[in-house]
C-alpha positions in Angstrom: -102.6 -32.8 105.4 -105.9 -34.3 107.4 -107.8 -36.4 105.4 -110.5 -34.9 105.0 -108.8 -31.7 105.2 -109.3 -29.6 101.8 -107.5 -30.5 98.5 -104.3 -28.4 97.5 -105.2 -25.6 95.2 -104.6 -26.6 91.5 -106.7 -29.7 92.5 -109.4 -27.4 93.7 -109.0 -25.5 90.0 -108.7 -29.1 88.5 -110.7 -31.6 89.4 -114.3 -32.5 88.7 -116.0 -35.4 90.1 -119.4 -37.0 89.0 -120.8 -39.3 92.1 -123.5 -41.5 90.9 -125.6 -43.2 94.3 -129.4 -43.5 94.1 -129.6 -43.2 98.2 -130.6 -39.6 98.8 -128.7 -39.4 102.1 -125.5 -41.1 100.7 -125.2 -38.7 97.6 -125.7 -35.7 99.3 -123.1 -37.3 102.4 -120.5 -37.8 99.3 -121.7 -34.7 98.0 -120.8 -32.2 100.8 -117.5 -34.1 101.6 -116.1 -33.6 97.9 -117.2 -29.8 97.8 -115.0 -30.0 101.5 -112.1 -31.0 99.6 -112.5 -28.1 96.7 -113.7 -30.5 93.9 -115.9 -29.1 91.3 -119.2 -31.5 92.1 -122.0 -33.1 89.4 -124.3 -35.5 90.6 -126.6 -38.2 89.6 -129.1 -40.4 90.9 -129.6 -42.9 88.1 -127.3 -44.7 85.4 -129.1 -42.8 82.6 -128.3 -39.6 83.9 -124.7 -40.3 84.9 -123.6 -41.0 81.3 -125.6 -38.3 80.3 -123.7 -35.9 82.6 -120.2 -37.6 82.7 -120.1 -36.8 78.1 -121.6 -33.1 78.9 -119.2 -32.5 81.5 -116.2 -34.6 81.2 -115.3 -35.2 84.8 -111.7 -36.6 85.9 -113.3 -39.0 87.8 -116.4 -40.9 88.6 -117.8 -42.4 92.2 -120.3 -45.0 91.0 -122.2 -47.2 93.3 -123.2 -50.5 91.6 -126.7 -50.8 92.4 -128.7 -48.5 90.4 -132.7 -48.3 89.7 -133.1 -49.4 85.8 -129.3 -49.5 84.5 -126.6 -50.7 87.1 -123.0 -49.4 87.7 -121.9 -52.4 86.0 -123.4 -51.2 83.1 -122.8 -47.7 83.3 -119.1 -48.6 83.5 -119.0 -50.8 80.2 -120.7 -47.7 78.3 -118.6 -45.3 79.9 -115.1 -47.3 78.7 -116.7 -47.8 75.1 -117.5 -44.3 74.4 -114.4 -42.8 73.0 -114.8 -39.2 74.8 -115.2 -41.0 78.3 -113.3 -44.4 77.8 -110.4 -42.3 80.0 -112.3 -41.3 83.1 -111.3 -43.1 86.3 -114.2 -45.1 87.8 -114.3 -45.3 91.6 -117.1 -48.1 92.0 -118.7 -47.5 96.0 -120.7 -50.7 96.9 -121.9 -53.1 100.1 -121.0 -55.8 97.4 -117.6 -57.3 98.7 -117.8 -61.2 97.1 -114.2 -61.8 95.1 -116.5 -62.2 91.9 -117.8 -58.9 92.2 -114.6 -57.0 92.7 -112.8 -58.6 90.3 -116.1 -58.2 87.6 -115.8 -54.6 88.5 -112.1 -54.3 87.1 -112.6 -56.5 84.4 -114.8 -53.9 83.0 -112.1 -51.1 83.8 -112.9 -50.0 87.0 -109.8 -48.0 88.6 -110.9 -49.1 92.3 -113.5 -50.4 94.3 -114.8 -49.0 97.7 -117.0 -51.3 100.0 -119.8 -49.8 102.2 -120.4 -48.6 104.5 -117.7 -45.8 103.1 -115.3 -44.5 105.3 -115.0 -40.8 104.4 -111.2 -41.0 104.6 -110.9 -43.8 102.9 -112.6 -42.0 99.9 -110.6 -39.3 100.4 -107.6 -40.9 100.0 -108.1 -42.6 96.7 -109.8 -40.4 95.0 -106.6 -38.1 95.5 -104.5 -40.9 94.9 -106.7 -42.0 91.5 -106.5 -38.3 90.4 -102.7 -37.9 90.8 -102.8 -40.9 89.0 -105.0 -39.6 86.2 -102.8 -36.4 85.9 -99.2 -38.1 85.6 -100.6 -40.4 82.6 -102.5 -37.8 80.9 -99.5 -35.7 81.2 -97.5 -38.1 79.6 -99.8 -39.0 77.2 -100.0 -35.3 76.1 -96.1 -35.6 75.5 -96.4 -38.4 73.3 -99.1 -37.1 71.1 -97.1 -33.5 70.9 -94.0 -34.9 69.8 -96.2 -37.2 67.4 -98.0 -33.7 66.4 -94.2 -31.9 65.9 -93.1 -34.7 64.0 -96.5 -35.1 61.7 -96.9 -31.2 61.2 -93.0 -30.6 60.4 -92.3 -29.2 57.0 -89.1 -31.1 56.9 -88.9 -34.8 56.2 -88.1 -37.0 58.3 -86.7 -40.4 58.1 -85.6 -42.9 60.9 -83.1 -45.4 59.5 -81.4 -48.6 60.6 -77.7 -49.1 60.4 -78.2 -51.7 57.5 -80.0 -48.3 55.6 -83.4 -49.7 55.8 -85.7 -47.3 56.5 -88.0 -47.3 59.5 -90.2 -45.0 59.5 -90.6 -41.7 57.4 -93.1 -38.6 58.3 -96.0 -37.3 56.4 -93.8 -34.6 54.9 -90.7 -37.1 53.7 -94.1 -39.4 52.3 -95.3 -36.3 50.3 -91.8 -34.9 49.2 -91.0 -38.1 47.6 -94.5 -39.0 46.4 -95.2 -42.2 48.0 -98.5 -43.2 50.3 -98.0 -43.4 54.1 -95.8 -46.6 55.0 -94.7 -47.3 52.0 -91.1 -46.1 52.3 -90.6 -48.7 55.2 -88.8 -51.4 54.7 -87.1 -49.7 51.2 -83.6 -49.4 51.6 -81.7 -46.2 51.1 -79.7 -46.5 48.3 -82.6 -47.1 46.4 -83.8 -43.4 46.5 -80.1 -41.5 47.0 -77.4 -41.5 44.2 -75.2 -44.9 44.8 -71.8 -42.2 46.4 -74.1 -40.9 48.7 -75.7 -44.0 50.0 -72.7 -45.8 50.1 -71.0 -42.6 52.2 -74.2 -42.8 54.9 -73.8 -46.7 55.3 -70.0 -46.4 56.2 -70.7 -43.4 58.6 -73.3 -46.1 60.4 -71.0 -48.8 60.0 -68.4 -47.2 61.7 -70.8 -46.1 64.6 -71.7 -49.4 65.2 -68.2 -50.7 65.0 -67.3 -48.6 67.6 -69.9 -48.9 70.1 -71.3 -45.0 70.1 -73.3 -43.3 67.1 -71.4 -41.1 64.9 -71.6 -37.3 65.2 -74.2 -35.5 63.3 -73.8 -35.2 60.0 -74.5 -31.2 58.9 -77.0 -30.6 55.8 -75.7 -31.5 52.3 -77.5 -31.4 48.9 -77.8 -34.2 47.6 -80.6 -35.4 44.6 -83.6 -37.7 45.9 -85.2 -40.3 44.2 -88.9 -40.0 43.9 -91.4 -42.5 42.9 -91.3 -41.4 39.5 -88.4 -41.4 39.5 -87.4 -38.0 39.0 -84.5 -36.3 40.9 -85.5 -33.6 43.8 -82.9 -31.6 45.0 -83.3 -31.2 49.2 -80.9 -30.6 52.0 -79.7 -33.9 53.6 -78.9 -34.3 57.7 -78.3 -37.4 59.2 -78.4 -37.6 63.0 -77.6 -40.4 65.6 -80.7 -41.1 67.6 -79.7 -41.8 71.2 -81.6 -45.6 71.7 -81.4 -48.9 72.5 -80.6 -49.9 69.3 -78.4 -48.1 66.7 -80.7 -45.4 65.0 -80.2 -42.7 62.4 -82.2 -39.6 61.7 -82.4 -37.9 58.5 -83.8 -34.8 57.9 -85.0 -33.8 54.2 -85.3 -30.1 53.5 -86.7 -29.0 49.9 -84.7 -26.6 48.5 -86.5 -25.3 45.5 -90.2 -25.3 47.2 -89.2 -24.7 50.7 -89.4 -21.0 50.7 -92.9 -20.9 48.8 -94.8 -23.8 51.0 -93.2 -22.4 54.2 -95.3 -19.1 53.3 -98.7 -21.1 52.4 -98.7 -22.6 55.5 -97.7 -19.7 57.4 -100.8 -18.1 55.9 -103.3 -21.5 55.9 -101.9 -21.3 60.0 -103.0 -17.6 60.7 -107.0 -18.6 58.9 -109.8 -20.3 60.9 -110.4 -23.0 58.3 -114.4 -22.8 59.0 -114.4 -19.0 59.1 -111.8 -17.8 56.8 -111.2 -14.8 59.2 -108.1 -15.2 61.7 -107.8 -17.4 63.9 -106.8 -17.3 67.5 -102.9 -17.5 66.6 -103.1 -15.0 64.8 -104.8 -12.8 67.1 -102.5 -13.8 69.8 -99.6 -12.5 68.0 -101.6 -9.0 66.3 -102.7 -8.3 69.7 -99.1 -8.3 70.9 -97.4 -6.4 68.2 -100.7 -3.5 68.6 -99.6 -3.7 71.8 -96.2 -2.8 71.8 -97.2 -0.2 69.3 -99.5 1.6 71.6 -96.8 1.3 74.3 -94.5 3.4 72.0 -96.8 6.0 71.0 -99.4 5.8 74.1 -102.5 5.7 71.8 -105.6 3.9 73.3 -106.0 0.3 72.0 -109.8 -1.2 72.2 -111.0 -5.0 72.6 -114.1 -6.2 71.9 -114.9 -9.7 72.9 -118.2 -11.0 71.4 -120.4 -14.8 71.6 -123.0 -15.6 69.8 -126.1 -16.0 72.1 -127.7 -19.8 72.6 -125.8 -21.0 70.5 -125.6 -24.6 71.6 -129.5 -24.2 71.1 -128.8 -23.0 67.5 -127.3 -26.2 66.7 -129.7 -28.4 69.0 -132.4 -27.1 66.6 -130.8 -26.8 63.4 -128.2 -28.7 63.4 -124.0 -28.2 63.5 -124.5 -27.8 59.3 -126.2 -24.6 59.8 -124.7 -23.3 63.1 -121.4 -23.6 60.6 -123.1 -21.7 58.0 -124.4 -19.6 61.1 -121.0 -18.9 62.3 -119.8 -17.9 58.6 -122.2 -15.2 58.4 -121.5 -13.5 61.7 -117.6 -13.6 60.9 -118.4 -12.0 57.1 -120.4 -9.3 59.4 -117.6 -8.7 61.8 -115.1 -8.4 59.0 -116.9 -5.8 57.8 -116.1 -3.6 60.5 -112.2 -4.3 60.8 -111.3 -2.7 57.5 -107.8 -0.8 58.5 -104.5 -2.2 58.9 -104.3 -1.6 62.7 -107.7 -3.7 62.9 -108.3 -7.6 63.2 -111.5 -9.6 63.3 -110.5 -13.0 64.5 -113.0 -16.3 66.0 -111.0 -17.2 69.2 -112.8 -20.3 69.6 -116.3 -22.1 69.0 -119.2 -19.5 68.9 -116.7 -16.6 70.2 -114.9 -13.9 68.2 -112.6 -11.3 69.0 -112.2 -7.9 67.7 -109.0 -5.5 67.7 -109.2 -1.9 67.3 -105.9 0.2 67.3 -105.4 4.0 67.6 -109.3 3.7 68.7 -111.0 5.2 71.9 -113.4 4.3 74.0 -116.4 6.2 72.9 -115.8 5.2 69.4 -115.0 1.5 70.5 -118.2 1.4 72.1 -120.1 3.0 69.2 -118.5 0.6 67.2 -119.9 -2.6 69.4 -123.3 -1.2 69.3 -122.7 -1.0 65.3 -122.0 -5.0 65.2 -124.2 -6.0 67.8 -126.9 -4.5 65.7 -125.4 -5.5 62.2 -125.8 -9.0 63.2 -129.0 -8.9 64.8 -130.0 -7.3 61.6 -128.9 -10.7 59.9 -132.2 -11.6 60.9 -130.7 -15.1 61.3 -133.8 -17.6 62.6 -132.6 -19.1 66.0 -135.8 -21.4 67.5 -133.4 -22.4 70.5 -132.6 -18.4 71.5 -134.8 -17.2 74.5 -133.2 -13.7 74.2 -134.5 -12.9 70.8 -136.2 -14.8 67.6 -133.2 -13.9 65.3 -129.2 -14.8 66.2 -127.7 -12.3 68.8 -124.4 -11.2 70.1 -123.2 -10.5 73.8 -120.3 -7.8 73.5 -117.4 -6.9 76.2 -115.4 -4.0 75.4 -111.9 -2.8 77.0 -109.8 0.1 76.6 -106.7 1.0 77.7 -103.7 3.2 76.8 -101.0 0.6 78.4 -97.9 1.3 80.1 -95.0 -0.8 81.3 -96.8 -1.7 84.4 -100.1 -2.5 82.7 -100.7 -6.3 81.9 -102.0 -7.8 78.0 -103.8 -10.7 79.7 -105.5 -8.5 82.3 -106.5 -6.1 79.5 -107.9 -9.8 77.7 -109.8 -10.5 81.1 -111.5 -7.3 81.4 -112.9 -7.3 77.9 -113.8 -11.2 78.6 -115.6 -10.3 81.5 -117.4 -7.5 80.3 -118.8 -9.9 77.8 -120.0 -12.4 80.8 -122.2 -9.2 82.6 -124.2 -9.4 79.3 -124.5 -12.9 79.7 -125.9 -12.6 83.2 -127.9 -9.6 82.4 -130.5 -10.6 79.4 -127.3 -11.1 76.5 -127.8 -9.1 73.3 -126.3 -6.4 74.9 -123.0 -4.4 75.1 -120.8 -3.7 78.2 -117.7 -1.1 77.8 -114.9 -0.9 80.9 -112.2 1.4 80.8 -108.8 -0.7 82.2 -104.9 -0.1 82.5 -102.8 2.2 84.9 -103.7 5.5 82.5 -107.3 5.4 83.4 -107.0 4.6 86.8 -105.0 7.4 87.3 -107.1 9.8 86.1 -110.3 8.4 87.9 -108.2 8.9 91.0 -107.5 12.4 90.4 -111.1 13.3 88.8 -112.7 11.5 92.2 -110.1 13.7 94.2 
């Protein structure tokens, strides 16, 4: 690929870049080469307005030249690593300042790489793929690491990692709460302090024996045994011990409450379906209703309805009032859209920040738009104050609405999409408002025959 050629397609559909240069002429030269190579483009003329625009927009990567009216780069840089939601962002500094003690200041601060002027536009090119590629690989693996730290801190089972002496390593929330201690506090303890002495003594000869011979021993399947807690009171829970494969020899032991396990496992099946602000579903549980509506309307080719709804200015709700009220703000439009979803085939659900979604089965697309116009006016009737709203004096509502009878050939995300996009028209068109499109192979089929 040319240099200057365009950027591959998921970088085009990933990557943003902020460039920071006060020279009019530079910035709009770096400007119209990034938008060549398909980069999403923000840019800023002064250091104030760069961190400004680099905490609004999160960019994957910054271009900053070092000489700035009022705050320099240098500066810009330090502020940008100590702010926890841009500490991450590559920083490209572009300067005619080539003196060792400059460059090396630069990366002392954090800087990922430093281009002298006068630029050469392949140059730039070149590392700012190269510093994105970069960015992408570590925040992939980053995003491992903190899921299998979120799988491991979210699992109902206990967990404990366990030397081959039977000291324990390291336990999980759910092993810390089973057996009543504080986080950390099990390390260090040794096993046959919490199991019955048999027990322990059984586990330390199946380690001894793996470590005797050079390989782990193979897994160990559940048992009951009785656990010590810290009060000392005997808990009955499944037992599986596991080699771990590592550098050293290392044992995992799964703990699996017996008695409780079937009546927590349903509490936080339900406390996972529930927006915790809201108390209406949540996106999860939408996700999955949506699919099983689905595959009833499939069997018995009834029409299924979507509405998609966000609340209008709602960033300026909470600029003006603050995030206390825009949650109170939210609670109230949820209450109001629950209202509405009253059978078992319906679901009123917040799919994220100031948007909700709303399900409607068995339900057509007359009614399904009747029934947006219904909410769009129940909540304006909230007479809710919103000072930042230039659409109305009280909180409003944009509403997209899709309906479709699907068919094998028709497509659940599509029929999301359409709804979704519906809701955008309003947007564009004044908000407050409702837009209705009918979707899926069964209504295109009959258009085609009715224009015919």
């Amino acid at each position: 690929m040319s240099p200057l050629a365009p950027a591959p397609a998921a970088t085009m559909r990933q990557a943003a870049i902020l460039i920071v240069d006060d020279a009019p002429a530079q910035l709009g030269a770096m400007r119209s080469m990034m938008l060549q190579q398909g980069y999403q483009t923000f840019v800023a003329n002064s250091g104030e307005r760069a961190l400004s625009i680099a905490q609004r927009a999160q960019p994957d990567l910054i271009l900053l030249d070092i000489v700035l009216p009022g705050m320099d780069g240098m500066e810009v840089c330090r502020r940008l690593k100590a702010h926890p939601s841009t500490c991450n962002i590559p920083v490209i500094f572009m300067s005619a300042r080539t003196e060792t003690d400059d460059i090396v200041a630069a990366f002392d601060i954090g800087a990922a790489d430093y281009i002298p002027k006068p630029l050469r536009l392949a140059e730039v090119c070149a590392r700012v793929r190269a510093q994105l590629q970069f960015r992408r690989t570590s925040m992939s693996q980053q995003q491992q690491a903190e899921r299998l730290r979120l799988i491991v801190d979210s699992m109902d089972e206990g967990l404990m990692v366990i030397e081959p002496s039977g000291r324990i390593q390291y336990t999980n929330p759910a092993c810390d709460r089973y057996l009543g201690y504080g986080p950390g506090e099990l390390a260090g303890v040794a096993l046959d302090a919490l199991l019955a002495p048999s027990v322990a003594q059984e586990c330390l000869d199946l380690f001894g024996q793996g470590v005797r011979g050079g390989t782990g021993p193979n897994a160990r399947g559940a048992r009951e045994v009785l656990i010590r807690q810290r009060d000392g009171i005997l808990r009955a829970m499944d037992f599986t011990l596991t080699p771990m494969d590592a550098e050293q020899p290392l044992f995992v032991a799964l703990l699996h409450d017996i008695t409780h396990h079937k009546q927590s496992e349903n509490a936080l099946q339900r406390a996972a379906m529930v927006d915790p602000l809201t108390k209406i579903a949540n996106r999860r549980h939408f996700d999955t209703f949506l699919d099983k509506e689905w595959q009833r309307a499939l069997r018995s080719s009834q029409p299924l309805s979507l509405i998609v709804l966000d609340v209008d200015h709602f960033k300026g709700y909470n600029d003006s009032l603050g995030h206390a009220a825009g949650d109170t703000c939210l609670q109230q439009v949820a209450m109001a859209l629950q209202s509405h979803a009253l059978r078992t085939t319906d679901l009123a659900a917040r799919y994220g920040g100031e948007e909700f979604v709303l399900l409607f089965g068995e339900t057509g697309f007359e009614s399904a738009c009747a029934m947006a116009e219904t909410i769009r006016a129940h909540i304006e009737s909230l007479n809710i104050p919103n000072p930042g709203s230039r659409t109305s004096p009280w909180v409003t509502a944009s509403l997209g609405v899709a309906t479709i009878v699907p068919t094998q050939i028709d497509d659940i995300k599509d029929f999301f999409v359409q709804a979704d996009r519906a809701m955008y028209a309003v947007k564009e068109t004044g908000r407050n408002g409702v837009r209705a499109v009918k979707t899926g192979a069964t209504f295109k089929a009959i258009a085609a025959v009715l224009d015919a």
